[in-house]
Every structure is written in structure tokens, then in C-alpha cells.
PyMOL commands that place a pseudoatom at each C-alpha (Angstrom):
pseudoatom trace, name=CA, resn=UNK, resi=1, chain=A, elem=C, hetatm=0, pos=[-30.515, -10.720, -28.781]
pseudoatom trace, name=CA, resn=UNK, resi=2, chain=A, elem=C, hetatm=0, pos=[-29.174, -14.403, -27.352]
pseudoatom trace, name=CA, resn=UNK, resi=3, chain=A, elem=C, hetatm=0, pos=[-27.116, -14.710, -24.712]
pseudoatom trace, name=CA, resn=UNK, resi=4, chain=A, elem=C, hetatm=0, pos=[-23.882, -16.634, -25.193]
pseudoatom trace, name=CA, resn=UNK, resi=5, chain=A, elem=C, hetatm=0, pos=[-23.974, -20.158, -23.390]
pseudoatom trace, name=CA, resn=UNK, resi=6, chain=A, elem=C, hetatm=0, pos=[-21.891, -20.619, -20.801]
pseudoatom trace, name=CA, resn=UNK, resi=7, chain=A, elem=C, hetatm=0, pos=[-18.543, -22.676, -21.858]
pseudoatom trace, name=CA, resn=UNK, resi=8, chain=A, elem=C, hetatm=0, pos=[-18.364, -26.813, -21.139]
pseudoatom trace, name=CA, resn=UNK, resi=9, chain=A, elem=C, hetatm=0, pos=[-16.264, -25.445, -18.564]
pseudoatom trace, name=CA, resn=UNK, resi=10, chain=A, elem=C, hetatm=0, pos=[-18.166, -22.584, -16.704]
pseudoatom trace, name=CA, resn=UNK, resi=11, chain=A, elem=C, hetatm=0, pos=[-21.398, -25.384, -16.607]
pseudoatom trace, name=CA, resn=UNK, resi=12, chain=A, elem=C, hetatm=0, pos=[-19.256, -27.851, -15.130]
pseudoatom trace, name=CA, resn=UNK, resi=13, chain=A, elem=C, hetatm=0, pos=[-17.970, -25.531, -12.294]
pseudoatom trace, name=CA, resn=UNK, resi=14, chain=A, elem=C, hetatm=0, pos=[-21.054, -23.781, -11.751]
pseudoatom trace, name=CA, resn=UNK, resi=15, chain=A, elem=C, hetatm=0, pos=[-22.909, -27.258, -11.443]
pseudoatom trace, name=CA, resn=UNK, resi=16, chain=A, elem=C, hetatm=0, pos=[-20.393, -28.675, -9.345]
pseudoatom trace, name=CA, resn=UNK, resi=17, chain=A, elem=C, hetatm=0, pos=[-20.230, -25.637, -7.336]
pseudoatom trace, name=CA, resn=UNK, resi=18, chain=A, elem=C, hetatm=0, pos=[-23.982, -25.518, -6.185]
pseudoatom trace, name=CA, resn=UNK, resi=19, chain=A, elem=C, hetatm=0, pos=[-24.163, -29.184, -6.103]
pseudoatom trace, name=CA, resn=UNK, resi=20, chain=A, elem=C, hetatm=0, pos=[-21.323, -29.366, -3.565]
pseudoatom trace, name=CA, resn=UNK, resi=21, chain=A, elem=C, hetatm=0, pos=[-22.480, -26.392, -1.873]
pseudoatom trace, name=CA, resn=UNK, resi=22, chain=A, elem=C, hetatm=0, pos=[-26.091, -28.061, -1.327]
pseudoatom trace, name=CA, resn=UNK, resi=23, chain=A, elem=C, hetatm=0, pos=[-24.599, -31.937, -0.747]
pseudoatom trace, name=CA, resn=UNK, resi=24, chain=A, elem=C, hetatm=0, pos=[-21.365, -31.892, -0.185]
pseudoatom trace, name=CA, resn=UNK, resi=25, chain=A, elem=C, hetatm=0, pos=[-18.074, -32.866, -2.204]
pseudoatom trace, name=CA, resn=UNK, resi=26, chain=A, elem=C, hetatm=0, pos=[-18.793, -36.677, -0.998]
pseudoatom trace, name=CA, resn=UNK, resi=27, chain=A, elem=C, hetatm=0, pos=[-22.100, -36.428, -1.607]
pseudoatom trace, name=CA, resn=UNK, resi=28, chain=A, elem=C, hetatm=0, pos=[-22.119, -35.541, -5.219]
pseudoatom trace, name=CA, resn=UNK, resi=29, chain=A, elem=C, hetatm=0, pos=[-20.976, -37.937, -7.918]
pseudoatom trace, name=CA, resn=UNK, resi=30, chain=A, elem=C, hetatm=0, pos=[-19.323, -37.227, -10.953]
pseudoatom trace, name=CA, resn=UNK, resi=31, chain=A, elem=C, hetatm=0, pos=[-22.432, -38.809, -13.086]
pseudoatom trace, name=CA, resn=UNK, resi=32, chain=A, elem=C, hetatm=0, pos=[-24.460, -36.299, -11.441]
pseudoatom trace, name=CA, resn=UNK, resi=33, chain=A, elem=C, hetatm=0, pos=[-22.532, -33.471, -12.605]
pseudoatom trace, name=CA, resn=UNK, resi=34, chain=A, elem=C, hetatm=0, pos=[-22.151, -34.610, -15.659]
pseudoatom trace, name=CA, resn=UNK, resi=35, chain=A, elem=C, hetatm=0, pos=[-26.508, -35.184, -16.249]
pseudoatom trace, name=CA, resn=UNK, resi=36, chain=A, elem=C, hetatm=0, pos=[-26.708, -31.485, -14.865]
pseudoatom trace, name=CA, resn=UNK, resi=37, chain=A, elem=C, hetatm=0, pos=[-24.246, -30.062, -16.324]
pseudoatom trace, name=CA, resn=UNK, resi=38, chain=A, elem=C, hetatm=0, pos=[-25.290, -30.997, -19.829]
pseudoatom trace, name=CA, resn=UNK, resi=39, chain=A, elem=C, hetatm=0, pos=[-21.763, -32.459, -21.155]
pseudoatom trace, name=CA, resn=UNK, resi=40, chain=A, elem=C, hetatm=0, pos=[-20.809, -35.954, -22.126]
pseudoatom trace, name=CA, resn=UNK, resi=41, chain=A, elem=C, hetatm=0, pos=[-18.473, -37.494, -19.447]
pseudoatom trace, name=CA, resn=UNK, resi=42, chain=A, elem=C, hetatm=0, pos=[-15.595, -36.998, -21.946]
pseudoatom trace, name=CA, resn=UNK, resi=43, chain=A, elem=C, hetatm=0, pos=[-15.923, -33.300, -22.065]
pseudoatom trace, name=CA, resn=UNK, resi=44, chain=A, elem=C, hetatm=0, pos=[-15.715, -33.241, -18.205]
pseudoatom trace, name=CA, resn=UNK, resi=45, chain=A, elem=C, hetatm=0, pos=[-12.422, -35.524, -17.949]
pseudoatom trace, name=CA, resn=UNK, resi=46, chain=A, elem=C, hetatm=0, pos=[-11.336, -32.765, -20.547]
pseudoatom trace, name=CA, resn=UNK, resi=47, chain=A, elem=C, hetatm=0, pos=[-11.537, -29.916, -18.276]
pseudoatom trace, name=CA, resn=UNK, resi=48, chain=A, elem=C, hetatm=0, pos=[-10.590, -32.233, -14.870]
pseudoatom trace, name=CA, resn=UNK, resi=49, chain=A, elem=C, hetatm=0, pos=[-8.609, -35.068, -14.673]
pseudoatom trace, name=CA, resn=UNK, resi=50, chain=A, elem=C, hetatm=0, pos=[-10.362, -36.294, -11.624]
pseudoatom trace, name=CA, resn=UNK, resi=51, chain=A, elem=C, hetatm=0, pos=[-12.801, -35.359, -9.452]
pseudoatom trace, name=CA, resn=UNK, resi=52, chain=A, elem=C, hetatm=0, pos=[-10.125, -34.384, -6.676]
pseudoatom trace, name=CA, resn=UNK, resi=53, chain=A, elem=C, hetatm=0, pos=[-9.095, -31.449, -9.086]
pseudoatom trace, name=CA, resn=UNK, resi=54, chain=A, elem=C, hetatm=0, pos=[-12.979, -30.254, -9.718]
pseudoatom trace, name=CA, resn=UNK, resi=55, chain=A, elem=C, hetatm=0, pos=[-13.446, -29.667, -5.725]
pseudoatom trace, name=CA, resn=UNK, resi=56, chain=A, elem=C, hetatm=0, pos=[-9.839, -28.038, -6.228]
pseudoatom trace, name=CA, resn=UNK, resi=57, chain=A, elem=C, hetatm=0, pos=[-11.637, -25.475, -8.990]
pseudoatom trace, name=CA, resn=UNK, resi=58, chain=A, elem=C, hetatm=0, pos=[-14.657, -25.372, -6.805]
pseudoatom trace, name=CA, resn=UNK, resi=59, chain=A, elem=C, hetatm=0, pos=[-12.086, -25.177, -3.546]
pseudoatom trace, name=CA, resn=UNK, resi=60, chain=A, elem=C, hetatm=0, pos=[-10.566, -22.400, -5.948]
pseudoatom trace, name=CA, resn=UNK, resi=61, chain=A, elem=C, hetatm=0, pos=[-13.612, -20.500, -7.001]
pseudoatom trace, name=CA, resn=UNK, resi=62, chain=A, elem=C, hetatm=0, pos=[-15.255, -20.019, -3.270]
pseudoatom trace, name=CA, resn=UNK, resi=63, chain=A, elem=C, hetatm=0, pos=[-11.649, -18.949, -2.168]
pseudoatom trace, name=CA, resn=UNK, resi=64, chain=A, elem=C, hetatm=0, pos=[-11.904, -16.073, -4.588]
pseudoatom trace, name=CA, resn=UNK, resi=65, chain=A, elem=C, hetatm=0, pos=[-15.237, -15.272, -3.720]
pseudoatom trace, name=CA, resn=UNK, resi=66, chain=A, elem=C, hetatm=0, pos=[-15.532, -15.557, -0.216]
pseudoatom trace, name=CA, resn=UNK, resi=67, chain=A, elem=C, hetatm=0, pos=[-12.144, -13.305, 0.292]
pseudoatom trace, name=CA, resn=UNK, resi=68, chain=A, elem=C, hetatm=0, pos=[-13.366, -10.809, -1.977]
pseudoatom trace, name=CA, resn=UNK, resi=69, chain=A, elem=C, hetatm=0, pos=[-16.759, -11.046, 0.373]
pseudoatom trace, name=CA, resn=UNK, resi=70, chain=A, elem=C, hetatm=0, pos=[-14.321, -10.242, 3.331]
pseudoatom trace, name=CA, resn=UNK, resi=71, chain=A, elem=C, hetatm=0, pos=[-12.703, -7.521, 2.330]
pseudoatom trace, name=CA, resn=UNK, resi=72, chain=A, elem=C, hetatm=0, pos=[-15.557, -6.118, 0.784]
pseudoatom trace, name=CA, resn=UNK, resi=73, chain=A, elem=C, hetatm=0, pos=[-17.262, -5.729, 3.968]
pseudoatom trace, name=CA, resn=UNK, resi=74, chain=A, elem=C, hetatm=0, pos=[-14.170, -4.566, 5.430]
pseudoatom trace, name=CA, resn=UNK, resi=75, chain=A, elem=C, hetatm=0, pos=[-13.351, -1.838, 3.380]
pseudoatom trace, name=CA, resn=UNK, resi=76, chain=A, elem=C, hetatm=0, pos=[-17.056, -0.915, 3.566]
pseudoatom trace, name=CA, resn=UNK, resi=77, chain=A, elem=C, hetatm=0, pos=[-16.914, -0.272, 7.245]
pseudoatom trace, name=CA, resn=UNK, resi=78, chain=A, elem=C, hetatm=0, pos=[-14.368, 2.726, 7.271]
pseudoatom trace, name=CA, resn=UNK, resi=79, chain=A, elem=C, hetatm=0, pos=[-10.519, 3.374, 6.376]
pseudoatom trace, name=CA, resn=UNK, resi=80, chain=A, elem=C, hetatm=0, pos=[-9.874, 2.684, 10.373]
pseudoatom trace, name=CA, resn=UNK, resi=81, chain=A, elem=C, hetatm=0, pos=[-8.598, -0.886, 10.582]
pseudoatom trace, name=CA, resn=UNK, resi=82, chain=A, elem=C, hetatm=0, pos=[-10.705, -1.473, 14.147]
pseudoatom trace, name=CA, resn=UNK, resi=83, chain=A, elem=C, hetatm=0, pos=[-14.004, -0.862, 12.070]
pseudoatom trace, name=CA, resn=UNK, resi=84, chain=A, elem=C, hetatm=0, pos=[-12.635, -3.084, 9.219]
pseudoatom trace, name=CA, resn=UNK, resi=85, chain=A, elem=C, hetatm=0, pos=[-12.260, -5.995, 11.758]
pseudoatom trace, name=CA, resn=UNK, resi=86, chain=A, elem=C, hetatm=0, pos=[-15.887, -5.631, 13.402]
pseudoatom trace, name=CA, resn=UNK, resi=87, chain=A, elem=C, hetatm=0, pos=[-16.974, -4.791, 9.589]
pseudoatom trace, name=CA, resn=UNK, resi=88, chain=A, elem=C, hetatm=0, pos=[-15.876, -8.382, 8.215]
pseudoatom trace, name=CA, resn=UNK, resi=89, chain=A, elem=C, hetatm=0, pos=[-18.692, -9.489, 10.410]
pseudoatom trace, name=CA, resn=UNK, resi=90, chain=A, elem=C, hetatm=0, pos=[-21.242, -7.789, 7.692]
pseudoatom trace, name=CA, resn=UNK, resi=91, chain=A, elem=C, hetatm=0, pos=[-20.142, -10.197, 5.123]
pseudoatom trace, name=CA, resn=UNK, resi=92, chain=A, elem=C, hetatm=0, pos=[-21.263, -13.071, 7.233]
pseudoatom trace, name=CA, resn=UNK, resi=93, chain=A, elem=C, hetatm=0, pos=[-24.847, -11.663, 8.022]
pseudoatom trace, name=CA, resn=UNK, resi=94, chain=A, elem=C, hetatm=0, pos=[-25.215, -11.069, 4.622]
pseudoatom trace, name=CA, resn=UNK, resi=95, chain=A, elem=C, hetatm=0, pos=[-24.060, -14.514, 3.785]
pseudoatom trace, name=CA, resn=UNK, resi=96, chain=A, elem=C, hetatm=0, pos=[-25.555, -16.585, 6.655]
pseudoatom trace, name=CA, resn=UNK, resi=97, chain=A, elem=C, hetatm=0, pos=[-28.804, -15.129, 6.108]
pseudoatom trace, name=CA, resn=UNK, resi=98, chain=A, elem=C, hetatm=0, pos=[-28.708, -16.132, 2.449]
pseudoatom trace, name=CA, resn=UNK, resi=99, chain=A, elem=C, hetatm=0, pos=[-31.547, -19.472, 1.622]
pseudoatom trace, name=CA, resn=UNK, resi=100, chain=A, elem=C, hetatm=0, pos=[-29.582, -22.987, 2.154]
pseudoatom trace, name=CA, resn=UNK, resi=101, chain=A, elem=C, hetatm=0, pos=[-26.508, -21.494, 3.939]
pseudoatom trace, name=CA, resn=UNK, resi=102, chain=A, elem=C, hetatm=0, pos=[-24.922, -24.859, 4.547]
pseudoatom trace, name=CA, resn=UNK, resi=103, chain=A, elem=C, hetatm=0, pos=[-21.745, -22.981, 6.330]
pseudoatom trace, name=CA, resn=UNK, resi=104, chain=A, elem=C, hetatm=0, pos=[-18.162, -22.611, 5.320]
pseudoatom trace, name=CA, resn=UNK, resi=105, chain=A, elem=C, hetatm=0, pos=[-17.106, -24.674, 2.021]
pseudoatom trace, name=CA, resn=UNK, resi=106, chain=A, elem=C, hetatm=0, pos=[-13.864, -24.640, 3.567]
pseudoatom trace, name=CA, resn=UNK, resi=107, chain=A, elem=C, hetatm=0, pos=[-14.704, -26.553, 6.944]
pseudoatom trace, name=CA, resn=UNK, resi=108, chain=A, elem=C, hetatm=0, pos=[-17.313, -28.970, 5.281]
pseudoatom trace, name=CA, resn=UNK, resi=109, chain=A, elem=C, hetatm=0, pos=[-14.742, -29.894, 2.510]
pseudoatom trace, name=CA, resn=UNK, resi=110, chain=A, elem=C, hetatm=0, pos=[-12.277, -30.837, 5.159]
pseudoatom trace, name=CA, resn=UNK, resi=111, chain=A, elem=C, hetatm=0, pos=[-14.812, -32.865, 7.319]
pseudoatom trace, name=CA, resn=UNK, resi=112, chain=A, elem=C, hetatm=0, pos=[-15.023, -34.679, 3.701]
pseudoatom trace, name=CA, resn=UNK, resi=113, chain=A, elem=C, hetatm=0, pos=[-11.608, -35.011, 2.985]
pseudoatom trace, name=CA, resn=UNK, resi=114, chain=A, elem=C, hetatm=0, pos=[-8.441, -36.883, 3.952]
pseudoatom trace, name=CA, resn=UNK, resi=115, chain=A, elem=C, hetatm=0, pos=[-5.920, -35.409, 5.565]
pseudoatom trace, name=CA, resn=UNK, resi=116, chain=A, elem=C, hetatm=0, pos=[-2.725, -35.168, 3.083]
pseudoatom trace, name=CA, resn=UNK, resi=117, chain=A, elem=C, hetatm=0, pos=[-4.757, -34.777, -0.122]
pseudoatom trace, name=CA, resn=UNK, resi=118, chain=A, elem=C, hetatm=0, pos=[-5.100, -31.581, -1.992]
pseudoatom trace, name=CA, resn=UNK, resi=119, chain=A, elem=C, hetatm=0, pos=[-8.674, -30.600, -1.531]
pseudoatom trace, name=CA, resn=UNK, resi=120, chain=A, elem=C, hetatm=0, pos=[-8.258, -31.107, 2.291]
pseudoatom trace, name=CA, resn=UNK, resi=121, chain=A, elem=C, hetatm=0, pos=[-4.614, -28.875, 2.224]
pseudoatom trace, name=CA, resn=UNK, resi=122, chain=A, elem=C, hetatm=0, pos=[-6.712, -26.357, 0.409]
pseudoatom trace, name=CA, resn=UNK, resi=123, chain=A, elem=C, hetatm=0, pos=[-9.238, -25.693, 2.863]
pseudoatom trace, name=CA, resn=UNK, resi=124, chain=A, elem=C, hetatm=0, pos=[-6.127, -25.381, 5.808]
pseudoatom trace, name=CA, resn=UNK, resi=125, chain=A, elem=C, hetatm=0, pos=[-4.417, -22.740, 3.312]
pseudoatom trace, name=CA, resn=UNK, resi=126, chain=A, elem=C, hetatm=0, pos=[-7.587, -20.902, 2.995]
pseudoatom trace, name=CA, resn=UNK, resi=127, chain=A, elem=C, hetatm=0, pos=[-8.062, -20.766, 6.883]
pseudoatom trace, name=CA, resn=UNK, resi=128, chain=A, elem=C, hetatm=0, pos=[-4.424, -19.714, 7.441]
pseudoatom trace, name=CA, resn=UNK, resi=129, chain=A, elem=C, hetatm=0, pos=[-4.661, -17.241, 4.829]
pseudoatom trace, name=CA, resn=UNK, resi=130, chain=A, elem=C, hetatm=0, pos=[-7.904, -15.660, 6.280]
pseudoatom trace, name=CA, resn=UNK, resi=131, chain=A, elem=C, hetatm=0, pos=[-6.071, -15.717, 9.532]
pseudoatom trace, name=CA, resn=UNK, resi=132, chain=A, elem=C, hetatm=0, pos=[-2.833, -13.919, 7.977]
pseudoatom trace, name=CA, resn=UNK, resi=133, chain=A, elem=C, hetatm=0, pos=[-5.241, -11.429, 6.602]
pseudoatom trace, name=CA, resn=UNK, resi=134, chain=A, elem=C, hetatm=0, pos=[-6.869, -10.934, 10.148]
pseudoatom trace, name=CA, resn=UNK, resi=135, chain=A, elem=C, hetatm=0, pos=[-4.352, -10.741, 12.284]
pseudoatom trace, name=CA, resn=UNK, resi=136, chain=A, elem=C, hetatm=0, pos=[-2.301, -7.700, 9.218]
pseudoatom trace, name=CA, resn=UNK, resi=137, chain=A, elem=C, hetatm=0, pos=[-5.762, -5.962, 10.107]
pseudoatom trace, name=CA, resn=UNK, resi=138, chain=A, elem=C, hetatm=0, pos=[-5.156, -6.384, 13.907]
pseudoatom trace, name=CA, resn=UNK, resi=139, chain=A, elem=C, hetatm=0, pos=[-1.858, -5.222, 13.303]
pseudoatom trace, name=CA, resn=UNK, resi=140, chain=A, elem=C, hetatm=0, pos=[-2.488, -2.459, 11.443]
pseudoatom trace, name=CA, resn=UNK, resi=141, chain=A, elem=C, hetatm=0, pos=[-4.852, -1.742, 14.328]
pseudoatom trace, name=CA, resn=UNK, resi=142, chain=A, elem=C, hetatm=0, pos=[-2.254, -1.431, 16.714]
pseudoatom trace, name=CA, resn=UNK, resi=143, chain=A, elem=C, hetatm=0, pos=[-3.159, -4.755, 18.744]
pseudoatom trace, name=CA, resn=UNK, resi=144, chain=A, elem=C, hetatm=0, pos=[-0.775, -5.236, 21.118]
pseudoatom trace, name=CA, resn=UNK, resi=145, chain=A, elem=C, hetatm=0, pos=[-1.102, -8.828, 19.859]
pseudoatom trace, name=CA, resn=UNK, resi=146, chain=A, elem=C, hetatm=0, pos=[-2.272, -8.970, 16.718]
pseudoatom trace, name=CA, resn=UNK, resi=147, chain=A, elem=C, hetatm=0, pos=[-1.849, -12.524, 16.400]
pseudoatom trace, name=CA, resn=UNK, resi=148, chain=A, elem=C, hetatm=0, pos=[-3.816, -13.527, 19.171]
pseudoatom trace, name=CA, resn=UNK, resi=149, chain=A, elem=C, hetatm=0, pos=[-6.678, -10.670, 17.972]
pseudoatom trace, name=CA, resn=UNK, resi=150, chain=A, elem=C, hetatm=0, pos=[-6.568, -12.383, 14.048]
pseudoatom trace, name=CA, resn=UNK, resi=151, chain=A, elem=C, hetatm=0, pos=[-6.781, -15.806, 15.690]
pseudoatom trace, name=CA, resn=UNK, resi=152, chain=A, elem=C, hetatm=0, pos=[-9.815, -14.613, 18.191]
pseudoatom trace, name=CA, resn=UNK, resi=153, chain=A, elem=C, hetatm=0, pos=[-11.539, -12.781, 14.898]
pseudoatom trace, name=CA, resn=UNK, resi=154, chain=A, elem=C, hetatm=0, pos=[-11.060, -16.091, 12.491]
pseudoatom trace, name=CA, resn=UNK, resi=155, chain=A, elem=C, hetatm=0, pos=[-12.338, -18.113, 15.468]
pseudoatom trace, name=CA, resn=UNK, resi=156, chain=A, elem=C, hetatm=0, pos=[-15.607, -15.983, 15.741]
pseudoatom trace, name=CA, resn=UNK, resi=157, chain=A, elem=C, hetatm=0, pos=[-15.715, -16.380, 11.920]
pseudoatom trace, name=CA, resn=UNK, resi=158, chain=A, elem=C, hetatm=0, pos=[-15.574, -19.756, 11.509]
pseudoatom trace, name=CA, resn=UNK, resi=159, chain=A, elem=C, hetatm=0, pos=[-17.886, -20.313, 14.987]
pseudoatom trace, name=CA, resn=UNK, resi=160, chain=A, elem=C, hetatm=0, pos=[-20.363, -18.053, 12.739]
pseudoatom trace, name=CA, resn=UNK, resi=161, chain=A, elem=C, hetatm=0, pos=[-20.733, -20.019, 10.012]
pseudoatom trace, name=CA, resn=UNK, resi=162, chain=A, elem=C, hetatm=0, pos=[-20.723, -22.983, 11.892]
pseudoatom trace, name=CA, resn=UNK, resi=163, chain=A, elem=C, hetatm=0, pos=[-23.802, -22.112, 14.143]
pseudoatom trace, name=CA, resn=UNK, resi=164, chain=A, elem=C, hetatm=0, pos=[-25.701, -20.582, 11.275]
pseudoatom trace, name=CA, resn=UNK, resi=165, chain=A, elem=C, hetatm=0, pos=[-25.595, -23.390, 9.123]
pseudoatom trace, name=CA, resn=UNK, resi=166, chain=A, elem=C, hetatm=0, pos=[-27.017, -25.350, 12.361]
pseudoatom trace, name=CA, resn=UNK, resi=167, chain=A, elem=C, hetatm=0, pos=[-29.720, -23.041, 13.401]
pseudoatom trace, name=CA, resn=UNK, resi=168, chain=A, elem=C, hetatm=0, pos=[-29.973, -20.106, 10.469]
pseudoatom trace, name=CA, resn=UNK, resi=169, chain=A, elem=C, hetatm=0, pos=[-30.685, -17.062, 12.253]
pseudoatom trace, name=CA, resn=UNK, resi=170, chain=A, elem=C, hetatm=0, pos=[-29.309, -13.587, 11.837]
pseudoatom trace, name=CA, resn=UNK, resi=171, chain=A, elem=C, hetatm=0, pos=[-28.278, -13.352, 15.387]
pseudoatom trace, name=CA, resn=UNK, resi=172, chain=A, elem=C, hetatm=0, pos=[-25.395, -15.756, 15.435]
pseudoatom trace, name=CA, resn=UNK, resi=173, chain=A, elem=C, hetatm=0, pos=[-23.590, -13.714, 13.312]
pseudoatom trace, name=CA, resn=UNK, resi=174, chain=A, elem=C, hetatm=0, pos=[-24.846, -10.334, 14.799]
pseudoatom trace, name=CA, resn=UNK, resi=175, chain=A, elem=C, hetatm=0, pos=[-23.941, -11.744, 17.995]
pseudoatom trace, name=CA, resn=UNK, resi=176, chain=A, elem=C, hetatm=0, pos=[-20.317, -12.697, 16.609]
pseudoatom trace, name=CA, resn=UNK, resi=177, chain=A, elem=C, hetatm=0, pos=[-20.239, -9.134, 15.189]
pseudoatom trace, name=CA, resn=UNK, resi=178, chain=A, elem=C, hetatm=0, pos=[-20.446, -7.710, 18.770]
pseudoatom trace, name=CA, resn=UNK, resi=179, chain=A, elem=C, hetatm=0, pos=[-18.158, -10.061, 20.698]
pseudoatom trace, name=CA, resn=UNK, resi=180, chain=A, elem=C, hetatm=0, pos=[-15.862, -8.723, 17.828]
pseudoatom trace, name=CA, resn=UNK, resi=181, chain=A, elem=C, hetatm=0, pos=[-16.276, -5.576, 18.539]
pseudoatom trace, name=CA, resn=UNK, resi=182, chain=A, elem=C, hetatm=0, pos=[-15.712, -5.807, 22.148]
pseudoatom trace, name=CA, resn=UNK, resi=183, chain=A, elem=C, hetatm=0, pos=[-12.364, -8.074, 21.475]
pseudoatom trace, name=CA, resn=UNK, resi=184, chain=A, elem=C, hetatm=0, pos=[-11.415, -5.048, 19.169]
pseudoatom trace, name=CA, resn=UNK, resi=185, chain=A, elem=C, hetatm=0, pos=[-12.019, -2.463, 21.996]
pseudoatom trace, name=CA, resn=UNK, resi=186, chain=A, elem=C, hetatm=0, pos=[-9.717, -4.683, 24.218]
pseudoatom trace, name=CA, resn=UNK, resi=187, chain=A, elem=C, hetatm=0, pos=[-6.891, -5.274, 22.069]
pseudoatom trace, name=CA, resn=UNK, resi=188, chain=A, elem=C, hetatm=0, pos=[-6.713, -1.990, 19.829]
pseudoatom trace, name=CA, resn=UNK, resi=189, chain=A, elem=C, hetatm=0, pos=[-6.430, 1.257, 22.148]
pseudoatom trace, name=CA, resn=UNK, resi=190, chain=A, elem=C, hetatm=0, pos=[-8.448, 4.162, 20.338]
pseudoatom trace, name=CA, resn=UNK, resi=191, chain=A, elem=C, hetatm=0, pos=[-6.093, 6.469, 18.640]
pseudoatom trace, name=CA, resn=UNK, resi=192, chain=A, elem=C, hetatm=0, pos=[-6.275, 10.615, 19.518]
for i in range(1, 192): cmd.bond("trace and resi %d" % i, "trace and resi %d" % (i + 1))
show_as sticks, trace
zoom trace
């Protein structure tokens, strides 16, 4: 039984996406996508335009999986919307203790990226919609202010990633999970 090869597409993406994830958007150039990829350079203008619009897909692609990390993680932690916020934290130990953690796409792409372009919008839309998604949990909490608590909680994310990409070791985001859980206790008042 053979497996069906990837599309021109899917090895593209998939080679830009661990390439960029490894080395950066800057650090990648198109020719090397294209030799590892496998396709002629005119099959990857075919699928994007530019390079701007393959960190878009890529930009794309790790906004789609890194949400559905999130709430994963949440939803794993119990129906109460104070566990889901400390429980987001499991997605990150799971993630930051993964080989070549590199941290967040998002926050290397914009250290790579102009301000104004698309890929460097894209990684400020992710962050506020992380942070919208937060601070609905804080509400539905019953934070007294539920935008402070989803700014606090995207803060500790972020912080997270950040320090484990410096010095990978499960305790930066274990102890991220517990200042979370503390900041939780604060803001939400246990319900009787």
C-alpha cells in the first residue's frame, strides 16, 4: 500500500514551516525552500506570489495550530473557566518542552518584520486575538476585571515562551502556570 505524496503545496508549507520555525522567516530564502521542498521555483510562485504571502500561510497555519493547542489544554482542565485559565498553561509545558522550541512564531516573526506589512499585522492580530480569547475566559470567570486578568494571562504566555526558548526548561512554564493560578485566585472569587 503507498502513501499518497503530499501536494506541491502541502511540501512547500510544511518546508517553509519547519525551516522558519528552526531559522527564522529572514533567515530562510526562497531557493532554500524550493531545494527542500522538491518543486521547481515555478511551482512555488504558483502557490505564492511572494515570499511575504508564504510566511502569511505559515503565519496562517501556526495560528490554527497553536489556538487549537490553547484551547485544547483549556478545555482539558475542567468546565470551570478559573481551571481553563491556569489549564492554558499545560499547552505551553507541553510545547516548550518539545526539542528546538525556538519560542512563539508570532513574536519572532514580528522581530523579523516591518511594521505596516502583512506578516508583521498578522502576528499583532494573533496576539490580540489570544488576548480577546483570555480575557472572555476571565470574564466568564467572573473577574472583576477581566481585561486586566486576559492581559496579565497573555503576558505570562508570551513571557513563557520567551524564557523557554532562552533557557529550555520545564520550569519557566510551570512557574508561569502557578503565578497564573495565583492571579486567578485574586481576580476570580470562588463560586458556592
Amino acid at each position: 500500500m503507498s502513501t499518497a505524496r503530499p501536494s506541491a503545496h502541502e511540501r512547500i508549507l510544511s518546508t517553509a514551516t519547519a525551516l522558519f520555525n528552526a531559522h527564522g522567516v529572514r533567515g530562510v530564502g526562497v531557493d532554500r525552500i524550493i531545494a527542500e521542498s522538491g518543486v521547481a521555483k515555478a511551482t512555488l510562485y504558483s502557490h505564492f506570489r511572494t515570499k511575504d504571502d508564504l510566511v502569511l500561510a505559515y503565519l496562517h497555519r501556526s495560528d490554527q495550530h497553536w489556538r487549537a493547542a490553547l484551547r485544547q489544554a483549556a478545555e482539558a482542565a475542567g468546565a470551570d473557566p478559573r481551571d481553563r485559565l491556569v489549564g492554558v498553561f499545560d499547552a505551553l509545558i507541553a510545547t516548550t518542552r518539545r526539542d528546538g522550541f525556538r519560542g512563539c512564531a508570532f513574536t519572532r516573526t514580528a522581530g523579523e518584520t516591518e511594521p505596516g506589512t502583512a506578516p508583521h499585522a498578522t502576528t499583532a492580530e494573533h496576539k490580540r486575538a489570544i488576548r480577546a480569547w483570555l480575557t472572555e475566559l476571565a470574564r466568564e470567570a467572573g473577574a472583576a476585571d477581566p481585561e486586566r486578568l486576559g492581559l496579565q494571562i497573555s503576558v505570562l504566555v508570551d513571557g513563557t515562551m520567551a524564557a523557554a526558548a532562552l533557557e529550555p526548561r520545564p520550569e519557566c512554564a510551570e512557574a508561569a502556570q502557578d503565578a497564573a493560578r495565583a492571579l486567578v485566585a485574586e481576580a476570580c472569587p470562588a463560586r458556592v
